[in-house]
C-alpha positions in Angstrom: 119.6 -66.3 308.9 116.8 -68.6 310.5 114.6 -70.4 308.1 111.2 -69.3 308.6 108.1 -71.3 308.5 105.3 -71.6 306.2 103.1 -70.5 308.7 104.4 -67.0 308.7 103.1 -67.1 305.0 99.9 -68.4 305.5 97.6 -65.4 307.8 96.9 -63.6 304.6 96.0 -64.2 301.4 97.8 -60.7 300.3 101.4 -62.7 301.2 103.1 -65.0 298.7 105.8 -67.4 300.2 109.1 -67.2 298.6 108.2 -69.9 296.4 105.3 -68.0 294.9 102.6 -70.1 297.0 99.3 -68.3 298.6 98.6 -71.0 301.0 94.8 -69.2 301.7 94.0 -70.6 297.5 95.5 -74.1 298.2 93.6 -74.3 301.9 90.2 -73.3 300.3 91.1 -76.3 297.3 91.8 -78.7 300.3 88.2 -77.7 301.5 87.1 -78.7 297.4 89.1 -82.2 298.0 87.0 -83.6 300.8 83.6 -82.0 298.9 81.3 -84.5 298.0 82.2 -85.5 294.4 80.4 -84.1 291.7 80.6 -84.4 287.9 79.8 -83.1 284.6 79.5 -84.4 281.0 79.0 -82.9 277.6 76.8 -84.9 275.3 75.9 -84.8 271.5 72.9 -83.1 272.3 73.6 -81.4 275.6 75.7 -81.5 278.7 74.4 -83.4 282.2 75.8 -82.6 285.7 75.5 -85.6 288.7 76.1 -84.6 292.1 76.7 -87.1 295.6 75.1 -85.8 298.7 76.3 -87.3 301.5 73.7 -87.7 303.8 75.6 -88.5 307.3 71.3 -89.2 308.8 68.4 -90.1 309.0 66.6 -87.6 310.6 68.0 -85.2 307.2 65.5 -84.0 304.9 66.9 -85.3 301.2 64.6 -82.7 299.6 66.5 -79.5 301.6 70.3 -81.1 300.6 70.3 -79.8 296.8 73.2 -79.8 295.2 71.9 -78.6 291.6 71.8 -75.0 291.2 69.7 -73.6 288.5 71.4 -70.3 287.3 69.0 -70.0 283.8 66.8 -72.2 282.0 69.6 -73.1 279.6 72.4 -73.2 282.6 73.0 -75.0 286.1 75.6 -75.5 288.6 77.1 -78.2 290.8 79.6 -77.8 293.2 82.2 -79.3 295.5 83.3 -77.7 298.8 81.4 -75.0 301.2 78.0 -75.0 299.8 77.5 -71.8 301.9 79.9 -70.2 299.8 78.4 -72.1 296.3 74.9 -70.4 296.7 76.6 -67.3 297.4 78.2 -67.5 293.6 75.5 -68.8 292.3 73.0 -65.8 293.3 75.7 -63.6 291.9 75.7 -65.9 288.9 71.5 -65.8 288.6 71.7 -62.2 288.9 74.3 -61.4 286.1 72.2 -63.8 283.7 68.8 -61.7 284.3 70.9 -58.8 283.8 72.1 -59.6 280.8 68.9 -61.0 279.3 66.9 -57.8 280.5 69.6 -55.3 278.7 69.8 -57.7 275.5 66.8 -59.5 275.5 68.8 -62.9 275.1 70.0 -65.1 277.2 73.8 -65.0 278.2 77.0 -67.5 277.1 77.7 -70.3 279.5 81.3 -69.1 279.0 80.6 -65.6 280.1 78.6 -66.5 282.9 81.6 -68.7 284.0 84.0 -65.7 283.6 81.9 -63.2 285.6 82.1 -65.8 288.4 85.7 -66.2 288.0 86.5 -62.9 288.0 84.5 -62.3 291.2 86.4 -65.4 292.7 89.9 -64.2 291.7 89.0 -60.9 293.6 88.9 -62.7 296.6 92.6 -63.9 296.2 93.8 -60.5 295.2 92.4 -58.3 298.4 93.0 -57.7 302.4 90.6 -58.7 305.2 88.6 -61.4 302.6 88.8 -65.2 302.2 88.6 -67.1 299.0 85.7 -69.4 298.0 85.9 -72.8 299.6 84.3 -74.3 296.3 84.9 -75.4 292.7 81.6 -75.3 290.6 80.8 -77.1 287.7 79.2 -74.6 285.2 77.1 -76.4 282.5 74.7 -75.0 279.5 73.9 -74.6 276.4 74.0 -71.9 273.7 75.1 -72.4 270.1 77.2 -75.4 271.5 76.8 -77.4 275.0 79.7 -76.6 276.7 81.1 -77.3 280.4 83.6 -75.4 282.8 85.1 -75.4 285.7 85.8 -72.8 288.3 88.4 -73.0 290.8 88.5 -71.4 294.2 91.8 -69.4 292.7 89.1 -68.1 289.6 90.8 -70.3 287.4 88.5 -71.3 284.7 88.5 -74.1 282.7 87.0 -76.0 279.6 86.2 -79.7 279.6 84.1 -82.5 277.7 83.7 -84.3 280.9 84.9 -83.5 284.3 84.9 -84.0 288.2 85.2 -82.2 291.3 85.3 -83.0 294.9 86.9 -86.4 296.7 86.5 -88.6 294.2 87.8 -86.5 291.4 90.6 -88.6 290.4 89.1 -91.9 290.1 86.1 -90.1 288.0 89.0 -88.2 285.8 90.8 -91.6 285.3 87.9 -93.4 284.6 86.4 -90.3 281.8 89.9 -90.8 280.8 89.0 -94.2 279.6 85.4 -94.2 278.9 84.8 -91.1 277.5 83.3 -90.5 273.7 83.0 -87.7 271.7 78.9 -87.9 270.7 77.0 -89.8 273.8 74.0 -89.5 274.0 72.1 -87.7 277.1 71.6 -91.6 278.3 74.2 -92.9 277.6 76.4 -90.0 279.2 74.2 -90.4 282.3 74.8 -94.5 282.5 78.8 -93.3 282.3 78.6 -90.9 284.8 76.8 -93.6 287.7 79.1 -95.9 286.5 81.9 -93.2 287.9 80.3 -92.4 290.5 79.6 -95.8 291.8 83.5 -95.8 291.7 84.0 -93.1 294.7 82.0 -94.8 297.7 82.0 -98.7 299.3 78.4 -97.8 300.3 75.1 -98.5 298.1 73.8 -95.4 296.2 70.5 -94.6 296.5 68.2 -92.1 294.6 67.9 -89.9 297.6 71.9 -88.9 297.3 72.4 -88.5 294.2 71.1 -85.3 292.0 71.0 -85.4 288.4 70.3 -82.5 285.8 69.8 -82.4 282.2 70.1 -79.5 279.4 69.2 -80.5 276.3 69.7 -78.1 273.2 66.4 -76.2 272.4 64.4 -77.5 275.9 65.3 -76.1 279.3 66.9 -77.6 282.5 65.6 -80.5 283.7 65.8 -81.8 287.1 65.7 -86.0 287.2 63.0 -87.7 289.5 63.9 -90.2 292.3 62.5 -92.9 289.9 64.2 -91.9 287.0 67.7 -91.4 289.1 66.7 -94.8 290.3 66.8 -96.2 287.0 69.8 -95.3 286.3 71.6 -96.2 288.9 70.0 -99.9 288.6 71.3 -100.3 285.3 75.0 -99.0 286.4 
């Protein structure tokens, strides 16, 4: 019997290979891998998201390049991969939170936010004549608790104190490995996190790539300045 190739496995995402591979998922986390990194931490008293835009010229304008999504006023998104496909989920994201808050006049769980959009993800794994998501997102909010997932193209959904996505994920992950605390501070989690990120590129980092969010418990999302993103990053 011929061998056959791993080509013949990889024109659908309906066809597992014989050693239970769907080649589709693990193309659309190879588009996640050479994302621009991205990373979240949870803090004492809330959770922060960073995210690297690489801005390949001049003639770009920053302001249009947002990689901060704002889902509620107590819940954002970053993400790593096609940002095409990242707004996509995040509308459907939006538009389950207003749902909810409209039928129970409360806003809804970062976790089940995170689960709607994984569930929606994992459908396009599951089904003929789709593709999946070329994007991990990193969901961040805060309801009783600050809290911070991830979401991977293959709707796998994860938990984390701190986290990265994108091409520079495991150099941030070794570094949280290392530096990472149970109870920083907004500040201080924000100093740790351009210390990581500082870690991923050769080149200078500038105020204009870099987007940084903070959700504090009891105050809504809150979108950093180019002087205060500046700050930071001086102090790195």
């Amino acid at each position: 019997m011929y061998p056959v190739s791993p080509q013949a496995y990889d024109r659908a995402i309906t066809v597992f290979s014989p050693d239970g591979r769907l080649f589709q998922v693990e193309y659309a986390k190879e588009a996640v891998r050479r994302g621009a990194t991205a990373m979240g931490i949870v803090c004492a008293d809330g959770v922060i998201l960073v995210a690297h835009k690489n801005i390949v010229s001049n003639l770009l304008v920053f302001e249009s390049m947002k990689k901060i999504f704002k889902i509620d006023n107590h819940l954002a998104a970053t993400a790593s991969g096609l940002v095409a496909d990242a707004r996509r989920l995040v509308d459907m994201a939006r538009l389950e939170a207003q749902r909810h808050r409209l039928l129970y006049n409360e806003p809804m769980s970062v976790e089940s936010v995170s689960r709607h959009l994984c569930d929606a993800m994992q459908s396009y794994t599951q089904y003929g004549g789709v593709r999946p998501f070329g994007v991990s997102l990193l969901i961040a909010g805060v309801d009783s608790e600050p809290r911070l997932y991830e979401a991977e193209p293959s709707g796998a959904l994860t938990g984390f104190k701190a986290d990265a996505i994108g091409s520079g994920k495991k150099e941030v992950d070794e570094f949280f490995e290392k530096e990472y605390k149970d109870g920083l501070s907004i500040d201080d989690g924000i100093s740790l996190a351009m210390k990581a990120l500082k870690k991923t590129t050769d080149s200078k980092l500038k105020a204009e790539n870099v987007d940084i969010a903070e959700i504090t418990k009891g105050k809504k999302l809150k979108v950093l300045s180019d002087e205060e993103v500046s700050k930071y990053l001086s102090k790195a």
